[in-house]
Backbone bond lengths (Angstrom), bond angles and torsions (degrees), N, CA, C in turn:
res aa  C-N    CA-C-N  psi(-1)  N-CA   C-N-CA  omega(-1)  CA-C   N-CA-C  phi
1 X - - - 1.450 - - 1.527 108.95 -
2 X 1.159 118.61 138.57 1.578 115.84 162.63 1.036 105.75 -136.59
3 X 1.434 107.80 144.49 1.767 132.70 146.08 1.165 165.78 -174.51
4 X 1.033 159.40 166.73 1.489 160.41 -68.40 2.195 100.78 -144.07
5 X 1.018 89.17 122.90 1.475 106.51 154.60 1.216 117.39 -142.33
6 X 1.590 105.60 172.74 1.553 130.70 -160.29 1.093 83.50 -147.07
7 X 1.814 94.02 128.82 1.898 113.94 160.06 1.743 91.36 -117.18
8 X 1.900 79.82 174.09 1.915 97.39 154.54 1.265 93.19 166.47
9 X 1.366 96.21 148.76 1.613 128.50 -160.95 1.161 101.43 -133.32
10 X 1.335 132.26 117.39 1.601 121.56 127.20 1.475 137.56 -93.84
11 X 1.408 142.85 177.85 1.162 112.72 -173.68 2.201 85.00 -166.13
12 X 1.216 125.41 160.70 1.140 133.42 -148.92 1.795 96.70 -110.57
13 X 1.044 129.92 106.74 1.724 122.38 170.06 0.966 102.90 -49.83
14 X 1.693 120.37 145.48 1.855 134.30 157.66 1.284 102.44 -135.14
15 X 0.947 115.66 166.75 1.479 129.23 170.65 1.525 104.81 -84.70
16 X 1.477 125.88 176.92 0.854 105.28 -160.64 1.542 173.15 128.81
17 X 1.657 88.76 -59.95 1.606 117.19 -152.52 1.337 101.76 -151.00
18 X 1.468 113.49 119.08 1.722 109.55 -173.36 2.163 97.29 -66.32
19 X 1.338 89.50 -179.64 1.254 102.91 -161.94 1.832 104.23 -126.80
20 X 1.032 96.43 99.57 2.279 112.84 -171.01 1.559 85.58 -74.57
21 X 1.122 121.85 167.13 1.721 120.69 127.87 2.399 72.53 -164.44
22 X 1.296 62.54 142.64 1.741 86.02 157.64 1.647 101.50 54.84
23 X 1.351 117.89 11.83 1.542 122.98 155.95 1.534 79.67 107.63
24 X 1.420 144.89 -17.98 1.406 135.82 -175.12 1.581 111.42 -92.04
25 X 1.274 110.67 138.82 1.484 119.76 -171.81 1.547 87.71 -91.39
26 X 1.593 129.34 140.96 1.420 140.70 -136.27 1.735 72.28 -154.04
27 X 1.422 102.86 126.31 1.499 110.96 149.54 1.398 131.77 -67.79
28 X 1.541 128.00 129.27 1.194 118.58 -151.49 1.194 101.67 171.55
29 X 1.821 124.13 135.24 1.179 123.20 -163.32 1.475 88.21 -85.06
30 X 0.836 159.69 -36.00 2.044 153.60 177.79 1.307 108.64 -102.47
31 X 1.363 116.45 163.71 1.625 141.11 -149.30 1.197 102.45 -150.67
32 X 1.181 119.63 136.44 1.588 113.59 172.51 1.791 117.90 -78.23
33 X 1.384 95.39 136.00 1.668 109.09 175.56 1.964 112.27 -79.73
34 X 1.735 95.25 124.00 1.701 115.60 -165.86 1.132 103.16 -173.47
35 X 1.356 108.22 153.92 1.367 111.68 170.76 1.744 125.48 -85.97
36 X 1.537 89.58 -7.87 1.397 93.18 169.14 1.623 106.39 -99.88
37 X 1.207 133.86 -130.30 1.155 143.05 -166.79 2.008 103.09 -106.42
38 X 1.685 102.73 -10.42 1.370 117.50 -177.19 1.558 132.33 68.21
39 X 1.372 90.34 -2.40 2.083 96.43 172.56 1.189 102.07 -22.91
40 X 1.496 128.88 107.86 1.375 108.07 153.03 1.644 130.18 -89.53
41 X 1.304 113.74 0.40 1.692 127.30 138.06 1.098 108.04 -52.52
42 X 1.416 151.62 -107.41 1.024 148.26 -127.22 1.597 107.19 -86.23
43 X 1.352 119.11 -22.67 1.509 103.10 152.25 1.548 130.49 -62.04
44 X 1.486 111.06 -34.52 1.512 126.83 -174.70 1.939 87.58 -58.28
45 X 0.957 101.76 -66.44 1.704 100.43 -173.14 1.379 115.00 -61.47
46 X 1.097 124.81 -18.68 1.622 143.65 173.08 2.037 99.25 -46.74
47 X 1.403 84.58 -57.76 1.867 123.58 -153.01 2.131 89.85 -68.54
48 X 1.704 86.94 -50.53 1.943 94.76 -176.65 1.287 111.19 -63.66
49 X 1.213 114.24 -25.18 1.686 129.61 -164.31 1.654 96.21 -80.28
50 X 0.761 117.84 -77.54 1.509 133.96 176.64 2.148 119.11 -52.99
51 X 1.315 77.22 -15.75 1.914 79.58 172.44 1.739 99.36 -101.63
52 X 0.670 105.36 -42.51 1.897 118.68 164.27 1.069 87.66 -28.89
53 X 1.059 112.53 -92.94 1.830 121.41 -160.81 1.818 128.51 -83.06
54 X 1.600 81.37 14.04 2.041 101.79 157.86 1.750 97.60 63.48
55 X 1.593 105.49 21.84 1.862 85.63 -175.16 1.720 99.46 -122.60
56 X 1.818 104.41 67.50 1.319 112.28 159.11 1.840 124.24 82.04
57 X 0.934 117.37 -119.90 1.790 106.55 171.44 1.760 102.22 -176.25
58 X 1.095 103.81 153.65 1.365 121.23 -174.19 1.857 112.42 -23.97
59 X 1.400 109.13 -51.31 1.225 105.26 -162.99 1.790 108.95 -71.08
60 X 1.303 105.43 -30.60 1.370 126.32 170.47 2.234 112.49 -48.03
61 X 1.185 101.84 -3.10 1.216 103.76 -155.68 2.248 93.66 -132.49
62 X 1.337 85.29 -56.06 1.494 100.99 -157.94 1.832 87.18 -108.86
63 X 1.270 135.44 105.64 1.517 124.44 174.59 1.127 105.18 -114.70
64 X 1.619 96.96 138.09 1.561 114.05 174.67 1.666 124.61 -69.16
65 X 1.432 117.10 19.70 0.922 133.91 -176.87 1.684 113.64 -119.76
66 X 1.891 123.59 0.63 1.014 147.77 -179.04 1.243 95.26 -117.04
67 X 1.834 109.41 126.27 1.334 116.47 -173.15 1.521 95.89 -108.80
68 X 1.303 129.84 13.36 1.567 125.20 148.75 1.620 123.94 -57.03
69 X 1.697 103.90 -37.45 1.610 105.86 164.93 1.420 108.81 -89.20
70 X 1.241 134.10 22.41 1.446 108.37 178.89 1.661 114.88 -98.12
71 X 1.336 114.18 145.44 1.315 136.35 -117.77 1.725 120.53 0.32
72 X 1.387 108.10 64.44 1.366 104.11 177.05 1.483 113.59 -86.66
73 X 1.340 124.82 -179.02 1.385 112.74 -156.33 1.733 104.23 -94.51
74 X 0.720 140.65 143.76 1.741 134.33 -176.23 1.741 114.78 -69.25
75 X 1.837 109.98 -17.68 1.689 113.54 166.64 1.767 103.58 -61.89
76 X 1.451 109.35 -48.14 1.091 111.12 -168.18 1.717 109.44 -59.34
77 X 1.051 132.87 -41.15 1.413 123.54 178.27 1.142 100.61 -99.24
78 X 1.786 152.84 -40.24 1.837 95.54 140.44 1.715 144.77 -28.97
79 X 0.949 85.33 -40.02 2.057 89.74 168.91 1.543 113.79 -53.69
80 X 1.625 109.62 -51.34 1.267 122.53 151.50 1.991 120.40 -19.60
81 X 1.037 93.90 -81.69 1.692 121.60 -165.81 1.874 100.14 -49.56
82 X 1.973 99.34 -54.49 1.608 105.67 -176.72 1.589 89.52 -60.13
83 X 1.040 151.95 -51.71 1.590 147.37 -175.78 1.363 105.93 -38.51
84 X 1.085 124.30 -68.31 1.594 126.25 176.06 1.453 105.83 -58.94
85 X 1.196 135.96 -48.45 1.328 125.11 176.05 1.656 111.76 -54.23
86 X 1.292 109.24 -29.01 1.834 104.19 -167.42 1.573 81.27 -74.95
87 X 1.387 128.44 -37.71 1.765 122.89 -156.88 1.758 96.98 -77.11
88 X 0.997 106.87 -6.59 1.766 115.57 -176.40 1.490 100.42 -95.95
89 X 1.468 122.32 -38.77 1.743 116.72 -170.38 1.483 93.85 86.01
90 X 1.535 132.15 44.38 1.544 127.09 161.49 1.232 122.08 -128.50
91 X 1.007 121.97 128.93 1.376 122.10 171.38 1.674 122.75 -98.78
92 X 1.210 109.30 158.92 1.788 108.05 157.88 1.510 124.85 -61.74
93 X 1.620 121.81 112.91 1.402 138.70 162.89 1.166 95.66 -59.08
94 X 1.646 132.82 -95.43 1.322 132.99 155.10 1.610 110.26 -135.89
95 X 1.412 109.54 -148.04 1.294 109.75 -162.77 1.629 114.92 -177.80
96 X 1.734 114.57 106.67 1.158 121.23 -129.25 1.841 89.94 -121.37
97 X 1.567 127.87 101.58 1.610 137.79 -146.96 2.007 96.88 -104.69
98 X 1.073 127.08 87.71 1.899 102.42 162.28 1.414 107.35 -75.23
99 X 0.638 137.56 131.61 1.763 133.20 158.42 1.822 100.52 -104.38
100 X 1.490 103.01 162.49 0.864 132.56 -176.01 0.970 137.51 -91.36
101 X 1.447 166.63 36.31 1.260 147.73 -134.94 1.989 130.67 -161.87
102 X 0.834 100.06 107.43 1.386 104.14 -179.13 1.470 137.12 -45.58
103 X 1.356 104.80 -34.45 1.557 115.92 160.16 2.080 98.06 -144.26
104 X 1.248 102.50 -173.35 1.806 117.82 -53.72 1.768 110.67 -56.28
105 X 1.095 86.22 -174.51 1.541 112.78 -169.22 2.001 97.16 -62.54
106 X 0.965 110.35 131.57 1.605 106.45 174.40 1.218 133.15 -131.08
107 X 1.394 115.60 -0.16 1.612 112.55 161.66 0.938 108.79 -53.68
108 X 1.377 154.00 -43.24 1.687 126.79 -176.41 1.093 114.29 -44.92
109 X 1.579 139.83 -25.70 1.333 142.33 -173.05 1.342 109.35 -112.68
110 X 1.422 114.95 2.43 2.034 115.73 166.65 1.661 108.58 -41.07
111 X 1.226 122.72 -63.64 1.151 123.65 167.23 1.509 148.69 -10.12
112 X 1.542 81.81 -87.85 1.769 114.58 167.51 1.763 103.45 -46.73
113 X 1.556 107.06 -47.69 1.918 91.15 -169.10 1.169 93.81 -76.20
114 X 1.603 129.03 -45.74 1.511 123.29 -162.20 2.110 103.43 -31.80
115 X 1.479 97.22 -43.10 1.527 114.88 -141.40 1.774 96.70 -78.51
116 X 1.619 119.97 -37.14 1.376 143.50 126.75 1.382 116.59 -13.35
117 X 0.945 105.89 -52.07 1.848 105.60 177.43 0.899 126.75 -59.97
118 X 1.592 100.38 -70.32 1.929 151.82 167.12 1.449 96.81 -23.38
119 X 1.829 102.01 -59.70 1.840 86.60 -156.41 1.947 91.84 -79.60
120 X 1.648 122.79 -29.51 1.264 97.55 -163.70 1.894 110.70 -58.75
121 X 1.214 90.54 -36.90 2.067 98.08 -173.50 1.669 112.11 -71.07
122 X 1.818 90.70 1.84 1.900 86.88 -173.47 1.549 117.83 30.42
123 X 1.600 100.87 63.13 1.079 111.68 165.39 2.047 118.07 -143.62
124 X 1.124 118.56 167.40 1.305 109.53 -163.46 1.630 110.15 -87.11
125 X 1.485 101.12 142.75 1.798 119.56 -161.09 1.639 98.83 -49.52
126 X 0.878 140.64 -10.16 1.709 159.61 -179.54 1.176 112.26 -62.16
127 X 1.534 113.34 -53.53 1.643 134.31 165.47 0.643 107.64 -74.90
128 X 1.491 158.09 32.77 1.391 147.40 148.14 1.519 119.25 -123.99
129 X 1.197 123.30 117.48 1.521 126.11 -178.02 1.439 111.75 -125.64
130 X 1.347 119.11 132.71 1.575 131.45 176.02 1.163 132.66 -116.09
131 X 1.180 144.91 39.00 1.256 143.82 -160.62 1.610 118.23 -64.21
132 X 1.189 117.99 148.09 1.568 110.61 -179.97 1.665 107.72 -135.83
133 X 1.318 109.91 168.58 1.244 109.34 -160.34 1.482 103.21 -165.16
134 X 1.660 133.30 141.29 0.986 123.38 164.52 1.704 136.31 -74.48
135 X 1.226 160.17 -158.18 1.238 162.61 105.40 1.452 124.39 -5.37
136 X 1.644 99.49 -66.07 1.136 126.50 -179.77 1.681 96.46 88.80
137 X 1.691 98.03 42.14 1.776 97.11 -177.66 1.198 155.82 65.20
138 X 1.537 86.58 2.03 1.844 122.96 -173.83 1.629 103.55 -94.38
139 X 1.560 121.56 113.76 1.457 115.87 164.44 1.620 100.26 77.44
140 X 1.526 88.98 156.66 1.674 117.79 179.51 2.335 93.80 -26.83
141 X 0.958 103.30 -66.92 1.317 112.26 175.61 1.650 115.14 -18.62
142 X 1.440 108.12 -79.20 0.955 133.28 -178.46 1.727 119.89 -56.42
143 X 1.470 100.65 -29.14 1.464 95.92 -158.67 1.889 91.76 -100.82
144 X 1.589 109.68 18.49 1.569 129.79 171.53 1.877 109.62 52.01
145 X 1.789 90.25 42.61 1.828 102.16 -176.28 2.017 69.01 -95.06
146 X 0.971 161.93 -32.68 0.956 160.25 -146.49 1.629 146.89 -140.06
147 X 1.220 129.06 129.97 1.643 111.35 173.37 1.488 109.70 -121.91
148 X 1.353 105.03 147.77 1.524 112.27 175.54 1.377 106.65 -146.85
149 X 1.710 115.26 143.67 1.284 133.35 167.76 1.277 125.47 -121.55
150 X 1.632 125.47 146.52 0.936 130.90 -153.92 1.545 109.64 -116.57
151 X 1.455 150.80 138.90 1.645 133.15 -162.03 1.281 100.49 -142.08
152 X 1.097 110.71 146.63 1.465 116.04 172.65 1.829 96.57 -154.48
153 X 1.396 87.93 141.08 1.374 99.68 -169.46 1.509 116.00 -139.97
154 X 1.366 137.21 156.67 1.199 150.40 -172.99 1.474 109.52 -130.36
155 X 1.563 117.83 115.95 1.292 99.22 178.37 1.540 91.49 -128.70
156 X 1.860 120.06 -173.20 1.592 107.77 -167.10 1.457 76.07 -151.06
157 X 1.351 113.95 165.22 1.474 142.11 162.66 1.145 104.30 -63.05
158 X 2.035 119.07 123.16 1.500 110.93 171.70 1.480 101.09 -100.99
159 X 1.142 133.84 30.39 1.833 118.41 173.84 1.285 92.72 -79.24
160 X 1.452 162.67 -0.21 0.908 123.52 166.93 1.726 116.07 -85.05
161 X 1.465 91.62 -15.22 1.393 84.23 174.47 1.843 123.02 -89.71
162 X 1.686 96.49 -11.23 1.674 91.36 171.03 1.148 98.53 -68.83
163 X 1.596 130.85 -44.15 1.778 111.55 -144.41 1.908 86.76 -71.24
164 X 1.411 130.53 -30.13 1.231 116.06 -167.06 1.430 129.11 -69.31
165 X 2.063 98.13 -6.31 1.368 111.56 -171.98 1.871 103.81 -90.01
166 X 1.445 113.88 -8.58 1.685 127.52 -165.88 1.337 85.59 -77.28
């Protein structure tokens, strides 16, 4: 069986506050405001991961009202999510990231999170895509008071690969 979820995250710039996206700390005079560490990559896929498999959305799991997640790292509750997926028998097909953001510039670090992802979903750097893009200056987004990412994900049934491991 396979299938399809949709995440998305936004999250508010402060000063301040280092700046995660894709499990990589990104140089940058602002950080996103969360009670976790605020990835809004790896929550967006958090959100796809968990609609995939119909069991609710990040906050439902991880609450910002539990000071056990506060500023915890956003790999760590992906690590979380792949746990429930192994208790489901699913794996990552792949997993397709836009993020949002007006400054700074972030392909130098496309990589590094892809590779961040890759090893948490123990899956190959192939399945993971990130593209980023600005506003174009329009809205909270644009005017870089903000970042948001968008996830879409593919996951597949692994029983064929347990019965092949018997």
């Amino acid at each position: 069986m396979t299938r399809i979820g949709i995440g998305y995250d936004i999250h508010r710039l402060v000063q301040d506050r280092a700046l995660i996206l894709g499990g990589q700390e990104i140089p940058f005079d602002q950080g996103l405001l969360g009670h976790s560490d605020a990835d809004v990559v790896l929550h967006a896929i958090c959100d796809a991961l968990l609609g995939a498999l119909a069991l609710g959305d990040l906050g439902s799991y991880f609450p910002d009202t539990d000071n056990r997640f506060k500023n915890i790292s956003s790999l760590e509750l992906l690590k979380s999510i792949v746990t429930l997926m192994a208790e489901k028998n699913y794996i990552v097909g792949n997993i397709d990231v836009s993020l949002i953001a007006q400054a700074p510039k972030l392909a130098p670090y496309r990589e590094k999170m892809r590779m961040n992802i890759a090893a948490v979903l123990n899956t190959r750097l192939e399945n993971i895509s990130i593209k980023f893009t600005t506003h174009d200056q329009v809205g909270e987004l644009g005017r870089g008071e903000a970042m948001a990412a968008h996830a879409v994900v593919l996951i597949h049934s692994n029983t064929l690969n347990l019965q092949d491991q018997k």
